[in-house]
N, C-alpha and C positions, 0 to 999 in steps of 0.2 A: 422510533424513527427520529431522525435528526432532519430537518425540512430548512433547505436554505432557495434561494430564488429561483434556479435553474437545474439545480440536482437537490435531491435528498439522500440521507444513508438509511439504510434497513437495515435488519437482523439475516446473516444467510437461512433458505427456507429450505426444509429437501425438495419442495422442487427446482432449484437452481442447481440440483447436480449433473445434470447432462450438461448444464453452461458452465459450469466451475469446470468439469473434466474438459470440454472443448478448448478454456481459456490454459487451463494449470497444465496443457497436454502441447500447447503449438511453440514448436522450438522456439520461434524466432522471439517469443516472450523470458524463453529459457538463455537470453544473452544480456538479459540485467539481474539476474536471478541468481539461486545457488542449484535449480533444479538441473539433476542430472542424468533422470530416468522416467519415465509416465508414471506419471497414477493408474490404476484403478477406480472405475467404478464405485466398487467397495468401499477402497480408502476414501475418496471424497465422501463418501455417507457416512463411514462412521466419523469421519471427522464434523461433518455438518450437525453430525446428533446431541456432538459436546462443544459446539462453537459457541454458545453465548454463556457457558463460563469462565470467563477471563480469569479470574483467579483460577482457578486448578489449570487453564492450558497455557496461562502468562502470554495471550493473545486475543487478540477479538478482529473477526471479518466483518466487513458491511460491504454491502451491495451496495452501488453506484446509480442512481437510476435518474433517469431526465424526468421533472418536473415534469414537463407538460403531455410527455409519450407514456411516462412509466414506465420505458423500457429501460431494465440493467445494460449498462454501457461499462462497468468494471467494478474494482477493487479496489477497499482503503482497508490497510490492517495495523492494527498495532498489534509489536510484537516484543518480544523480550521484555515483558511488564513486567515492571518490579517498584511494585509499592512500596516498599521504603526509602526508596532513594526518588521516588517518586517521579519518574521516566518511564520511556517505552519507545522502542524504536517505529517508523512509520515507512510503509511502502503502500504505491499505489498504481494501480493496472489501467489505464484505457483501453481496452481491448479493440475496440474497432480502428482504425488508419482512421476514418474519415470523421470520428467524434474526437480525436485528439487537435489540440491549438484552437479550441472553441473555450476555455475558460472553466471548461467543465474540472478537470483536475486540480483547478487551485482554487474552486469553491470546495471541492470536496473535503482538501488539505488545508485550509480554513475551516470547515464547519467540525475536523475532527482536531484541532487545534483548539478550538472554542470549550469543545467535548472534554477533553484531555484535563484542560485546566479546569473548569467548572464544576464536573462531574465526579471526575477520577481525582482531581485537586493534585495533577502532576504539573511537577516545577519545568520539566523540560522535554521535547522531542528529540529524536536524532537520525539519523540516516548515511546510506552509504549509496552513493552517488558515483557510477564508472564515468572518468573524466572525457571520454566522446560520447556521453549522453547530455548530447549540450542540452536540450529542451528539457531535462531533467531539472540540470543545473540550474537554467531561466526558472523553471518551476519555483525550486526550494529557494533561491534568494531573491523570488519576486516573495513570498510569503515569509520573510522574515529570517530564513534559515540562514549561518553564520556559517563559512567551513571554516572550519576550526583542529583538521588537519589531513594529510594524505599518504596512503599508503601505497607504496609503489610496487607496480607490477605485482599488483596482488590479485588478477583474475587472467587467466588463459583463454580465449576467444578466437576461434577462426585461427588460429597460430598465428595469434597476437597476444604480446603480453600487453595489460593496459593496468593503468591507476587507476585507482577508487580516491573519492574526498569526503573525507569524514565532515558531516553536516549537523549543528545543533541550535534547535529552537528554545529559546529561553520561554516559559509562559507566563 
């Protein structure tokens, strides 16, 4: 458990798979995403069975949960680990409308920034960021992230093309 003032991160547990399917299943989460079809039941289990080895799935989930409810409120994952170059990319869920702009996502994106470097002893984060996710944007460069470049019309939405801006945290 990673414990910072107002959120802590955990380990995903199987019982968080009816809440991973409800979160990993609601479109409107699938228009910052690359998802393009439901899960399964299934698939979330067996992916929760192999989630805490980062080496073999070059990823790691944690649950989001409020300090003082203990309720999961979302997702922080690194992904695309690759320990040698000592990187990994980061994406992060608030799943509720009404727990988002309370500060909870950039302790979270802090406490796994802390993680990154200290534990994993990676030199950098990165991310990809669609350029009308402006509260995205305020996210990653209140915490330090650089965009350091942008890919255009690289995502089809509602028949809209939009730009993504490549984002990287130095550790």
């Amino acid at each position: 458990m990673i414990t910072g003032e107002n959120v802590f991160l955990r380990q995903v547990d199987p019982s968080d798979a009816t809440l991973l399917l409800l979160w990993e299943n609601n479109p409107e989460n699938w228009k910052v995403s690359e998802t393009e079809a439901p899960f399964s039941l299934q698939e979330i289990q067996d992916y929760i069975a192999t989630a805490s080895n980062i080496r073999a799935n070059k990823q790691l989930r944690l649950i989001i949960c409020k300090t003082d409810s203990k309720k999961a409120i979302g997702t922080i994952d690194l992904f695309d680990v690759d320990f040698k170059n000592k990187r990994a990319g980061v994406g992060i869920l608030i799943s509720n409308k009404n727990e988002r702009q309370k500060g909870f996502a950039s302790e979270a994106l802090e406490l796994i920034s802390k993680y990154a470097s200290t534990i994993l002893n990676f030199k950098q984060l990165h991310c990809l960021v669609q350029s009308d996710n402006l509260n995205s944007v305020s996210l990653f460069e209140k915490q330090g992230f650089i965009k350091t470049g942008e890919r255009k019309r690289w995502y089809y939405n509602n028949g809209k093309e939009l730009d993504v801006y490549f984002y990287q945290k130095f550790l």
